[in-house]
LOBA-52810 format. One record per residue (C-alpha): x negated, y, z; residue in one letter. Coordinates in Angstrom, 1 decimal. Example, Ala and Ser with C-alpha at 12.3 -4.5 7.8 and 13.67 -1.06 7.14 Angstrom:
PT_-12.3_-4.5_7.8_A
PT_-13.7_-1.1_7.1_S
***
This chain:
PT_0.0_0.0_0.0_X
PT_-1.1_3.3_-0.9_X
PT_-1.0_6.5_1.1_X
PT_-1.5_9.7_-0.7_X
PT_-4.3_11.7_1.4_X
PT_-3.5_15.1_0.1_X
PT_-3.4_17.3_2.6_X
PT_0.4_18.4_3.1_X
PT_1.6_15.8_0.9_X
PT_5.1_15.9_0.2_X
PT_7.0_13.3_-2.2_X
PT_10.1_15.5_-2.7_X
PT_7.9_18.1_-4.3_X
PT_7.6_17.8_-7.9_X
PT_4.7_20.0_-8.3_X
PT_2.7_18.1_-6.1_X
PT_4.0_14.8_-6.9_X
PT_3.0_15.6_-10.5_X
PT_0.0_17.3_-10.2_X
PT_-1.5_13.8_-8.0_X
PT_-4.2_11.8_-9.8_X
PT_-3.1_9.3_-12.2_X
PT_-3.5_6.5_-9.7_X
PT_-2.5_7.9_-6.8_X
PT_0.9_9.2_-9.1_X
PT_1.4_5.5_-10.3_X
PT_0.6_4.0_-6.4_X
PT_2.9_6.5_-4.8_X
PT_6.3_6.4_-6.5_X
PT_6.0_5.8_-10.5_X
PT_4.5_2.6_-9.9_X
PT_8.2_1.1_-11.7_X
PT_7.2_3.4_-15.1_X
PT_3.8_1.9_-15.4_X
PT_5.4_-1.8_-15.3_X
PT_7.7_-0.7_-17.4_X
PT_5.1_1.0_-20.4_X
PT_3.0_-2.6_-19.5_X
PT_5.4_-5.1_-20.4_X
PT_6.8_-2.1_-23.4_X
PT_3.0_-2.6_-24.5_X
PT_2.4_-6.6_-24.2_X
PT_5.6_-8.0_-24.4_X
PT_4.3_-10.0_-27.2_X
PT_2.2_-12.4_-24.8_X
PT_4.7_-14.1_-23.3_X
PT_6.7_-13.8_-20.1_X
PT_6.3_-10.7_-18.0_X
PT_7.9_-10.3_-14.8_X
PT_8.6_-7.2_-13.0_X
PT_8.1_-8.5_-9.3_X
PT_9.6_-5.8_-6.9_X
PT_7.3_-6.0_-2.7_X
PT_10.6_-4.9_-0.8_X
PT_9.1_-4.7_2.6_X
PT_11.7_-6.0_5.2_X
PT_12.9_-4.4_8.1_X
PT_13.0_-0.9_6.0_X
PT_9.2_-1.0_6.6_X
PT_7.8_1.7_3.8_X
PT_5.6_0.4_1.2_X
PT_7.7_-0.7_-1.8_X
PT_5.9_-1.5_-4.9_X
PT_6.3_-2.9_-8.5_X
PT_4.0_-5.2_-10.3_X
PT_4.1_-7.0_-13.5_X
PT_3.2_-10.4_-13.1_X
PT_2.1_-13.3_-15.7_X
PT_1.0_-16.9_-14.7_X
PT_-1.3_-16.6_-11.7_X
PT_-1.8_-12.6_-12.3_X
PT_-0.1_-9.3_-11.5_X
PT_-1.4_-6.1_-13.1_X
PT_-0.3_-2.4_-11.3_X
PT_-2.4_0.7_-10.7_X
PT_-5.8_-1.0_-9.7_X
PT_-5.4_-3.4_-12.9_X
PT_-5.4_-7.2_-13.0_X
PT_-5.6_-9.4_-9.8_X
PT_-5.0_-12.6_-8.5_X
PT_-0.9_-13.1_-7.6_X
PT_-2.1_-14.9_-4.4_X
PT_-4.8_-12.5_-3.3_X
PT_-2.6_-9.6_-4.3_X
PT_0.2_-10.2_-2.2_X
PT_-1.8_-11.1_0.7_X
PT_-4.2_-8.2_0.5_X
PT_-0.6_-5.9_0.3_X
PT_0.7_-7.8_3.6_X
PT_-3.0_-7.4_5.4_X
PT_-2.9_-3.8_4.2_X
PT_0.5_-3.5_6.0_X
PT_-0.1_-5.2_9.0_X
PT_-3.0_-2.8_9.6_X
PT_-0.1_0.0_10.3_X
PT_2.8_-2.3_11.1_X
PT_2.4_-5.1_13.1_X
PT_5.2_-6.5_12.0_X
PT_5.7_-5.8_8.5_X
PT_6.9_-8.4_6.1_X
PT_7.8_-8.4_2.6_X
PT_10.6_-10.7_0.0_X
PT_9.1_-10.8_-3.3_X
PT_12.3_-10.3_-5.6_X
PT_12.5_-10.1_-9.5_X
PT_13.9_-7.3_-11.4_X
PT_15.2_-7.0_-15.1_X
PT_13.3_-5.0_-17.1_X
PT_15.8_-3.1_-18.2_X
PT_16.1_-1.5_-14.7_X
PT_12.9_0.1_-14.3_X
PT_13.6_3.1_-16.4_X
PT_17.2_3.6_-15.1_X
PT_18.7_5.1_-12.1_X
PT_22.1_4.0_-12.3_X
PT_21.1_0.1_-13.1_X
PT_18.6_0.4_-10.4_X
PT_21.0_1.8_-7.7_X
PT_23.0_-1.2_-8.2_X
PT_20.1_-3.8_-6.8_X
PT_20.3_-3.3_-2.8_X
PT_17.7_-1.2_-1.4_X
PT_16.4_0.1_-4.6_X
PT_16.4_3.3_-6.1_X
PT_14.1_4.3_-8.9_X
PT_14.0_7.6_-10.6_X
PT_13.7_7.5_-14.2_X
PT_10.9_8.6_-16.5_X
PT_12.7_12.2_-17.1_X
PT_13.6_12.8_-13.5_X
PT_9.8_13.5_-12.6_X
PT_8.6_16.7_-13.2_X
PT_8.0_15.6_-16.7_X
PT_8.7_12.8_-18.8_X
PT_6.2_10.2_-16.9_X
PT_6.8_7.6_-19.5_X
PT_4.2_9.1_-21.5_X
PT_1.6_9.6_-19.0_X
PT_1.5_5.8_-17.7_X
PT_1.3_4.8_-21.6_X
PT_-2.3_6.9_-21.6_X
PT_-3.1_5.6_-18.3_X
PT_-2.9_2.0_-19.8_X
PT_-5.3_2.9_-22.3_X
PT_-7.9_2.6_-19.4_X
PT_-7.4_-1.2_-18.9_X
PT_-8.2_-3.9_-21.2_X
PT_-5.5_-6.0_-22.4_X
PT_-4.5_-8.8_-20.7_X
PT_-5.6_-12.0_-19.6_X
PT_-5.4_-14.9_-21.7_X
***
């Protein structure tokens, strides 16, 4: 889990939510627009999942990955599923002793929309022209930093 260290941070500002580095921006609540410009990008290799970390007990630290095989790929890149999830829940722990998560698929097709999102309990995602600007665009140049997946 990732937690913004700028000074005064605050997530309902969309000057400074916008104005964060490109991997702090896709850790910190547009994580669900770079899954969706991944699996936009490589749908052709096969089955990607959108895995949704919904921490339980409304614990913060919700996050979207794509995941393939044994791999999930967010803001850092590619990693191992297994290591992944376990380095999240150590992360977690650090701050909440008792934080959990459930692991639950999504449909693609609600990572770039509000109302289809709002209708999956305890999600809410904004969609790609409720950010300051479109943000569809800027996780598509942000992918350009990673090589394509693995094989």
């Amino acid at each position: 889990m990732y937690q913004p260290r700028t000074p005064n941070y605050r997530k309902s500002d969309p000057v400074m939510r916008w104005n964060l580095p490109d991997r702090v921006f896709f850790a910190c609540g547009a994580c669900h627009i770079l899954a969706h410009a991944f699996i936009k990008r490589y749908s052709a290799i096969g089955e990607l999942t959108a895995l949704w970390l919904h921490p339980k007990k409304d614990h913060p630290g919700n996050h979207i990955v794509v995941a393939h095989d044994d791999w999930v790929f967010d803001y850092h890149g590619y990693s191992k599923r297994t290591a992944f999830i376990s380095h999240c829940i150590r992360r977690a722990r650090q701050r909440w002793p008792d934080w959990d998560v459930e692991i639950k698929e999504i449909p693609h097709d609600v990572l770039i929309s509000e109302p289809k999102s709002r209708q999956i309990d305890g999600l809410w995602l904004r969609e790609p022209t409720q950010f300051l600007h479109d943000a569809l665009p800027r996780a598509e140049r942000f992918l350009e930093r990673f090589a394509p997946p693995p094989s």
